[in-house]
C-alpha positions, 0 to 999 in steps of 0.5 A: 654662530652664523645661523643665530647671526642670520635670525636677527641680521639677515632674516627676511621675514623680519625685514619684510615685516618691520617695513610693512609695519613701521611705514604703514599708516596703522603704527602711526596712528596707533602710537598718535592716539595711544600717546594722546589718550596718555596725555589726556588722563595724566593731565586729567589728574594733575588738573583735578589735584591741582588747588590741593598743591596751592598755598604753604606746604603741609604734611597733608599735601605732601600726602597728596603729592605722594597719591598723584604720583602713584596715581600718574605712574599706575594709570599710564601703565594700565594704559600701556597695558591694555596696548602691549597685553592684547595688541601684540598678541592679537597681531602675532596670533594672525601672522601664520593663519593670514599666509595659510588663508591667502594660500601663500604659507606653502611657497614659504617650505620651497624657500631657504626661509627655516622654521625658526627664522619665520618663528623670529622674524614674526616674534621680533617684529613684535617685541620691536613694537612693544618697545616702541610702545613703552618707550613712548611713554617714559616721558610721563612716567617721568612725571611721577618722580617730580609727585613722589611715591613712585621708586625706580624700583617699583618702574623697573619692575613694571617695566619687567612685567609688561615686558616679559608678559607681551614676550609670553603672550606674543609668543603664545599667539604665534604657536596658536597659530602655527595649529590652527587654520583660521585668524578667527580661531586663533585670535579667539583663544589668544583672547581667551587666553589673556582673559584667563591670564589676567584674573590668574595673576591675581593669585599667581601674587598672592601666591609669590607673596606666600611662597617667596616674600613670606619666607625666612630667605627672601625679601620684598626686593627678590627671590634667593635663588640658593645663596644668590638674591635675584631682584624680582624684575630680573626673576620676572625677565628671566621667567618669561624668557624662558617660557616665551622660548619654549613657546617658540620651540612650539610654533618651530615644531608645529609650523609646517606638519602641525598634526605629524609633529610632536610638540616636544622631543623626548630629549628636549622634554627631559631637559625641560623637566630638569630646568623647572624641577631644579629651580624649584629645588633651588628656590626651596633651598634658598627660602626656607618654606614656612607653610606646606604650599611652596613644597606642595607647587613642586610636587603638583609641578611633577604632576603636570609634566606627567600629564604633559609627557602622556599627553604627547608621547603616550598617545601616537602611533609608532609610524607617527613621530618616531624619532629613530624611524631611519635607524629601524628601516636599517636596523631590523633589531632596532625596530622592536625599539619603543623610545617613549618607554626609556624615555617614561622610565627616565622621566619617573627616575628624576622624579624620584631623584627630586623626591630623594631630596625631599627625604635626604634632608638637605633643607628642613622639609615642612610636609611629612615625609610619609605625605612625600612618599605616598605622593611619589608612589601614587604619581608613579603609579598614576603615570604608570596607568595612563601610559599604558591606557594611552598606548592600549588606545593607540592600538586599539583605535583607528586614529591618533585623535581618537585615542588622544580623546579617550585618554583625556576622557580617562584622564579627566575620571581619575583625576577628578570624577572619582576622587569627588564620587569617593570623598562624597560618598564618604561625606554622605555616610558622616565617617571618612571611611578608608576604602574611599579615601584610598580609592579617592587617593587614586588621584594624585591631586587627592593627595595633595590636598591631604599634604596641605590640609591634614599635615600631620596626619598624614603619619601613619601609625605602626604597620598601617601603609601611609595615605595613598599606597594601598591606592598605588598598589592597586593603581600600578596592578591594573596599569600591569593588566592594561599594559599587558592587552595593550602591548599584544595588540602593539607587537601584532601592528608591529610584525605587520608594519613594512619600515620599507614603505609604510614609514613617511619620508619625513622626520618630525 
């Protein structure tokens, strides 16, 4: 309690940076012309639709009244847009990264100041910020409601978006830059990013339209969530929330040793799974899915987090973010003790607890059960694979970077390069011939298009393996040879390692 007190009462990186922000120049001359530019466009409309409103009133100039009022809502939110969406980011992207060129970065690590209250202190200083932004412009907003067309639903729910994406984006620009070394570079990819984050929402609407709105428990006003309906604001708030502190979680993580630290604990990854995997169970059991994608999305999510999990704990020596490393230079026995293995063990057991509830029954399932079954198999399998080429590189290679390198060059082959050589080679021959579908099913997004495309057809006939399991097969047997050269060349490192002087003397 007194150390979350002290994040938002008696931070000092707070208090330093609202009185450098809040009594400079910049702020006010921003929020001046930020303010005027509002004035300008909403007067604007209102001037130019004005001899529209002049005589006896007529459907057609309530009509018009209606268009002006979305009118003035949606432009002062674009405007607000444009601030909040790349302003915040762009200052919070250029927090770390002006200390670290300044050379001040490192006197912050002799000081009582803790990660995660540099990681708030720069955060809230933002989301102050921000909502001083939007404060300013509810006066206009206001305006909207005297036109009509304009629901305290539809402003409530702009406000969620501009709120939640400033939270996501602001929170992504701070761990940015607690990996890189320079603004320019960390503003670049801030930028980027809000670029690509922009033309993905389009379809991340669509999608929600498809997914949510167009299903038998949901309607335009929110998202069931198992029995209880969440109106969409309060959907948007509580997602952004929740990705801005794992984003947050990141830059605590890398702030100080980006390079030695993983980005994630094996315990904290699990209880990510968790989280994401059942909310997804809970928004298909709440909504009954009319079409293949929504069941889809959660497979393809069990996807991700693998990728994710061999990203940052397959790759990595064992000396390197070892979270046990002060047991093992006591415990002899406990050295021979590898965390990621349990940890991929109970990462592939609630995968397949989430698939269990695919075949148990407990809501109508669109997709076949054998499409569910074969994607199981061939993501266990894939897992499989490339844990054990991440840890053959690991050992194999001279340094982390390399091997990282490497297994996202292997990565990358399974999942795309062979599966499009297959499907085209079958294509080129004018028949699907079954070799090349399984060996494009090697990749688990193959058989995710299978699911959502060919529907039915994914039943296998009597005594023919599903789509995808004979892939699994030889999948998990060339993961078992790998793993095999791989582990050998570990156990040598292993009997050579001193825990007594060659571990470092940090925890990551």
């Amino acid at each position: 309690m007194t150390g979350a007190f002290r994040l938002f009462f008696d931070n000092p990186l707070l208090v330093r940076e609202l009185r450098r922000r809040m009594r400079g120049q910049a702020l006010l001359s921003s929020v001046i012309l930020y303010i005027i530019v509002m004035s300008v466009v909403v007067s604007g409309i209102m001037l130019v639709n004005l001899p529209h409103f002049v005589g006896t009133p007529t459907v057609e100039m309530l009509r018009r009244m209606r268009n002006v009022g979305e009118a003035l809502v949606w432009s002062v939110t674009a405007i607000q847009a444009l601030l909040v969406l790349f302003a915040a980011p762009m200052i919070t992207a250029g927090l770390t990264t002006t200390e670290k060129e300044m050379g001040t970065f490192d006197f912050l690590r002799v000081t009582t100041i803790t990660r995660w209250m540099y990681v708030m202190g720069c955060f809230l200083s933002s989301a102050f910020y921000v909502t001083l932004a939007l404060l300013c412009a509810l006066p206009m907003l206001g305006l909207g409601f005297l036109y009509g067309g304009v629901s305290l639903e539809n402003l409530t729910l702009s406000y969620a978006l501009l709120f939640g994406g400033s939270w996501v984006l602001s929170s992504f620009g701070l761990y940015v830059s607690s990996v890189t070394e320079k603004t320019r570079s960390s503003q670049g990819i801030v930028a980027f990013s809000i670029f690509g984050m922009i033309i993905a929402s389009f379809f991340l609407f669509s999608l929600y339209q498809a997914m949510f709105v167009g299903m038998g428990g949901a309607g335009p006003g929110g998202v069931h969530v198992l029995s209880v309906l969440v109106p969409t604001a309060l959907f948007v708030i509580v997602a952004a929330v929740a990705v801005s502190l794992l984003f947050l979680l990141l830059a605590a993580r890398k702030l100080f040793e980006p390079e030695e630290t993983r980005s994630l604990g094996h315990l904290q990854f699990l209880i990510l799974t968790i989280f994401l995997l059942g909310l997804g169970v809970a928004l298909l059991m709440g909504n009954a899915p009319v079409t293949e994608y929504p069941e889809a999305m959660l497979l393809g999510l069990m996807l991700g987090l693998s990728l994710m999990a061999v990203a940052i704990f397959g790759v990595g020596r064992m000396e390197v973010g070892d979270e046990i490393w002060h047991l093992k230079r006591i415990v002899p026995a406990a050295r021979w003790v590898d965390p990621s293995l349990p940890f991929f063990i109970a990462l592939l057991g609630i995968f397949w607890s989430t698939i269990w509830f695919f075949r148990a029954g407990l809501w109508t399932p669109v997709v076949m059960a054998e499409a569910v079954t074969s994607f199981a198999w061939v993501v266990g399998a894939f897992l499989a694979l490339m844990v054990a080429v991440a840890r053959a590189f690991t050992a194999s290679l001279p340094s982390t970077t390399k091997a990282w390198q490497a297994t996202f060059g292997v990565m990358i082959m399974l999942l795309f390069i062979v599966p499009i050589v297959a499907l085209t080679i079958s294509s080129a021959s004018g028949l699907m011939l079954i070799e090349m579908r399984e060996l494009a099913c090697v990749s688990p997004l193959t058989v995710l298009y299978y699911m959502v495309t060919q529907g039915l057809l994914f039943k296998a006939a009597p005594g023919v393996l599903p789509i995808g399991q004979t892939a699994a097969m030889a999948t998990l047997t060339l993961a078992l040879v790998v793993a095999m050269v791989g582990e050998r060349k570990r156990i040598i490192r292993w009997r050579g390692f001193d825990y007594h002087y060659d571990m470092p003397q940090h925890t990551p």
